[in-house]
Backbone as CSV, one residue per row, in Angstrom:
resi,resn,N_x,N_y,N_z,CA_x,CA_y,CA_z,C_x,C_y,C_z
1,UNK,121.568,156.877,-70.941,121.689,157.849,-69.870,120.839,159.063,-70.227
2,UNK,120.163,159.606,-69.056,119.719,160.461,-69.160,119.623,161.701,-68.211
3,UNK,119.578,163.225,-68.764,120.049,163.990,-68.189,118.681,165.080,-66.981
4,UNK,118.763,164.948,-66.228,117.814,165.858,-65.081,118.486,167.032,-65.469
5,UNK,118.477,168.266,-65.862,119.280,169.683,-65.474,118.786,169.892,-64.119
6,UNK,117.184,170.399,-63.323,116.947,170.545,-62.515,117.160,169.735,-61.152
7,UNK,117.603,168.619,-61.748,117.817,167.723,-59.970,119.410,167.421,-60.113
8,UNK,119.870,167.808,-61.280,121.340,167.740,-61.948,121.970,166.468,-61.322
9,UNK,121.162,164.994,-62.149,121.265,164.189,-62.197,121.291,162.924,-63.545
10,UNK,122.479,162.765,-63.770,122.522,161.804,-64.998,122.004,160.286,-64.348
11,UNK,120.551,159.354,-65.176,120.363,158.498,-64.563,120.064,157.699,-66.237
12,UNK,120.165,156.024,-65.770,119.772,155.095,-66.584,119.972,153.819,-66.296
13,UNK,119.028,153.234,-67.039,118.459,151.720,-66.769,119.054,151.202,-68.177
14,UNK,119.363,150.098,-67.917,119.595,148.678,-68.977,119.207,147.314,-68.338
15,UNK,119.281,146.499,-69.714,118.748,144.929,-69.169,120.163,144.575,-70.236
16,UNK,120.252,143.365,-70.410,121.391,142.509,-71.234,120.058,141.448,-71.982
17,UNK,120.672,141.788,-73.206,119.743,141.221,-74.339,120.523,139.989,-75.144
18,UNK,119.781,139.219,-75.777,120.094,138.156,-76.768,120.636,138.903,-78.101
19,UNK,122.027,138.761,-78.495,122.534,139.794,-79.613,123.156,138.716,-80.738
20,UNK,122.648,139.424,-81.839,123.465,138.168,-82.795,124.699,138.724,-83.231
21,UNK,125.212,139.394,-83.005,126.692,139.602,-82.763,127.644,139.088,-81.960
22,UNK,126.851,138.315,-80.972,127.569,137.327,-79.685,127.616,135.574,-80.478
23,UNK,128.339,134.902,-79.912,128.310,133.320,-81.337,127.285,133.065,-80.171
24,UNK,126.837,132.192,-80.468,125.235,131.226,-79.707,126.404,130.417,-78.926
25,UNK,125.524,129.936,-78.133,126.398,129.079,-76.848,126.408,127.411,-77.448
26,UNK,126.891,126.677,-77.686,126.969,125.285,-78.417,125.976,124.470,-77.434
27,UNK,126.357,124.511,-75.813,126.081,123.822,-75.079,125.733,124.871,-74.288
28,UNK,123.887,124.554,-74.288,122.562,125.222,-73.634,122.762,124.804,-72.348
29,UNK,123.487,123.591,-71.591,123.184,123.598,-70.494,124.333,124.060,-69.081
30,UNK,125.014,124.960,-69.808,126.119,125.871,-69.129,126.096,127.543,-69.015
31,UNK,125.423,127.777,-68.020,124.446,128.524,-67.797,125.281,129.894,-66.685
32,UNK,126.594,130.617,-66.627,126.765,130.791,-65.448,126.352,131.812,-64.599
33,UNK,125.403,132.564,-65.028,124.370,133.660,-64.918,123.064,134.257,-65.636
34,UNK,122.728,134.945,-64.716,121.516,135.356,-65.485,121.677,136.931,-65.053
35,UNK,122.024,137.906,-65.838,121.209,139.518,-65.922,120.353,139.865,-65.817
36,UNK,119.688,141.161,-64.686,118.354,141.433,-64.950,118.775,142.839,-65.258
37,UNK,117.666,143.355,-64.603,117.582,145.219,-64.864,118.521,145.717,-64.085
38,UNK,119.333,146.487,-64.405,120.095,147.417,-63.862,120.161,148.812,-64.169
39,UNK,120.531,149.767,-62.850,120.419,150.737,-62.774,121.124,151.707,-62.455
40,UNK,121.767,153.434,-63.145,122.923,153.609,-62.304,122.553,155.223,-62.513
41,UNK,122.515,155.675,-61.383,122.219,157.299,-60.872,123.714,157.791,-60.402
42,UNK,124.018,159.050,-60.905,125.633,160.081,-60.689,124.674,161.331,-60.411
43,UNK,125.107,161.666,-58.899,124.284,162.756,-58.638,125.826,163.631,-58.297
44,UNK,125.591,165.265,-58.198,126.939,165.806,-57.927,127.176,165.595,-56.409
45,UNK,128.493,165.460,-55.952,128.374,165.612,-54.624,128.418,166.658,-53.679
46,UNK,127.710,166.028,-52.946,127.294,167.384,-51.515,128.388,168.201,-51.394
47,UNK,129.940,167.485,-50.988,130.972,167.609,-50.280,131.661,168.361,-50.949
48,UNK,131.857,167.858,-52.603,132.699,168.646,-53.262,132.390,168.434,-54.652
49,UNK,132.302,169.508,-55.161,131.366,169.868,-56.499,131.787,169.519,-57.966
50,UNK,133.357,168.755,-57.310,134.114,168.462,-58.395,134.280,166.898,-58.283
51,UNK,133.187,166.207,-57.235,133.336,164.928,-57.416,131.639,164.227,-57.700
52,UNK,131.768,163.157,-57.984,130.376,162.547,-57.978,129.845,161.695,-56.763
53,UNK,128.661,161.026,-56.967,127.802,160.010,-56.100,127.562,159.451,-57.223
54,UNK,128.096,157.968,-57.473,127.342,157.188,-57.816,126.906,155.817,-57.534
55,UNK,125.635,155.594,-57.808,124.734,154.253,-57.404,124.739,153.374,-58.334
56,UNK,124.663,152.496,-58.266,124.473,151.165,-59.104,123.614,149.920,-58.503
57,UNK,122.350,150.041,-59.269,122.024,148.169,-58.223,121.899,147.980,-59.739
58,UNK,122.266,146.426,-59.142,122.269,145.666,-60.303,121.712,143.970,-60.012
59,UNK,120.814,143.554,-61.300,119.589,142.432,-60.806,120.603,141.141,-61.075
60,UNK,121.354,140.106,-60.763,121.946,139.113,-61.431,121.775,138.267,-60.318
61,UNK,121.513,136.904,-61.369,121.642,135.431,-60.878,122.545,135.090,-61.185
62,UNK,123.760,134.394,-60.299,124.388,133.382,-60.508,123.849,132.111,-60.357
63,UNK,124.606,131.494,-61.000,123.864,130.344,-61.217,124.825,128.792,-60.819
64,UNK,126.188,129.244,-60.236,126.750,128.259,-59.792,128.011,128.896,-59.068
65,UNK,128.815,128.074,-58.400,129.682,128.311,-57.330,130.648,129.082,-57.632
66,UNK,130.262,130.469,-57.665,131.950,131.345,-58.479,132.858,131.493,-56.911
67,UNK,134.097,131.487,-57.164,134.358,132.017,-55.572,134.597,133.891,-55.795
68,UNK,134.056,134.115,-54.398,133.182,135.755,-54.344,134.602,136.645,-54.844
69,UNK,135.729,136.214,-54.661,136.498,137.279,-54.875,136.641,137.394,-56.363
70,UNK,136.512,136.259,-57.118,136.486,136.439,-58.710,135.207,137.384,-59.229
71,UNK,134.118,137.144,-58.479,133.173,138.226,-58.990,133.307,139.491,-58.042
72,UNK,133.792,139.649,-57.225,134.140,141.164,-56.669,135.142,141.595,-57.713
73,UNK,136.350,140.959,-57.810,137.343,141.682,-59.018,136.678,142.000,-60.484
74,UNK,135.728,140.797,-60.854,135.307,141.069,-62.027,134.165,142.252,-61.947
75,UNK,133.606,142.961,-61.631,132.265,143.304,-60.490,132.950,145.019,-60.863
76,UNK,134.332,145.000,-60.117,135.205,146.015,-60.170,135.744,146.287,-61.371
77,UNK,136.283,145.747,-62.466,136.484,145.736,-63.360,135.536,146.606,-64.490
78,UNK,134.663,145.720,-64.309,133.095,146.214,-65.359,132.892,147.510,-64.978
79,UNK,132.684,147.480,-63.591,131.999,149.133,-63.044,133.340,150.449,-63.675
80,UNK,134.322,150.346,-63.277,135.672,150.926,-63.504,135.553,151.474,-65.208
81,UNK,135.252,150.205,-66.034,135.655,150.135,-67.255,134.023,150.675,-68.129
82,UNK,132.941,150.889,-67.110,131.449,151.519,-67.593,131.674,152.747,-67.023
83,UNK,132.449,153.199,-66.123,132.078,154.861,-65.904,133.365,155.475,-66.981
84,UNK,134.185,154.673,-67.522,135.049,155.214,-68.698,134.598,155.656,-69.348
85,UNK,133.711,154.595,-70.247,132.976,154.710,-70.830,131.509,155.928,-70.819
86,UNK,131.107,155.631,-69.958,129.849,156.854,-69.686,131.003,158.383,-69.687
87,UNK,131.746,158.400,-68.818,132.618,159.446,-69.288,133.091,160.317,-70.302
88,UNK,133.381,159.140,-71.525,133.806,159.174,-72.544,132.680,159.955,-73.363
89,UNK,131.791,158.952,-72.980,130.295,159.651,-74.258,129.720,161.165,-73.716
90,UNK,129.860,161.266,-72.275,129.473,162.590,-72.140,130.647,163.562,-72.409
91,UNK,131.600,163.541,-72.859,132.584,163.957,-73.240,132.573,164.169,-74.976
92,UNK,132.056,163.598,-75.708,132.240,163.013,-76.964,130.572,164.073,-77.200
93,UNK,129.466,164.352,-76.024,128.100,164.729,-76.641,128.224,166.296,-74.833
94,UNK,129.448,167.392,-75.973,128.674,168.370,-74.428,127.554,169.392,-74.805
95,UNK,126.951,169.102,-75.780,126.331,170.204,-75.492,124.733,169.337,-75.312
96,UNK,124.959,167.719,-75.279,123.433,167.242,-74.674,123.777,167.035,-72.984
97,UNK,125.102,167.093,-72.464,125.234,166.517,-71.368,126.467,167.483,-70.980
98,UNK,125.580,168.810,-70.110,127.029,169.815,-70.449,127.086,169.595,-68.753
């Protein structure tokens, strides 16, 4: 994440990488997505100065028949459990992200 003071906008990009901290998959041909680039902008809001705007697109292939409400809940989950997180760290760093 990174901080605009002048457009007073926290923005950042990630991709999902090959980590050897993850075990290797046994069986290469079970595949149930693919990650691309993703992106997520928190601008302050217009309305009220004590809330945010935030955006998220995000690049992913599925790659076989999930039914949509398991990836809307899961979808919700992640997002919920990444602005904790982003929360947390600008919380944890105020005087880079005051």
């Amino acid at each position: 994440m990174t901080l605009d003071t002048e457009k007073d906008i926290y923005e950042g990009a990630y991709v999902s990488v090959d980590s050897s901290i993850v075990p290797i998959n046994g069986n290469q041909k079970v595949i149930r997505g693919i990650n691309g680039a993703n992106y997520v902008r928190v601008t302050r809001s217009t309305i009220d100065s004590k809330m945010s705007h935030i955006e998220w697109i995000q690049n992913s292939d599925i790659k076989c028949n999930i039914p949509r409400r398991l990836i809307e809940g899961s979808m919700c989950a992640f997002f919920r459990n990444y602005m904790e997180n982003v929360k947390t760290f600008i919380s944890n760093h105020p005087n880079e992200y005051p």
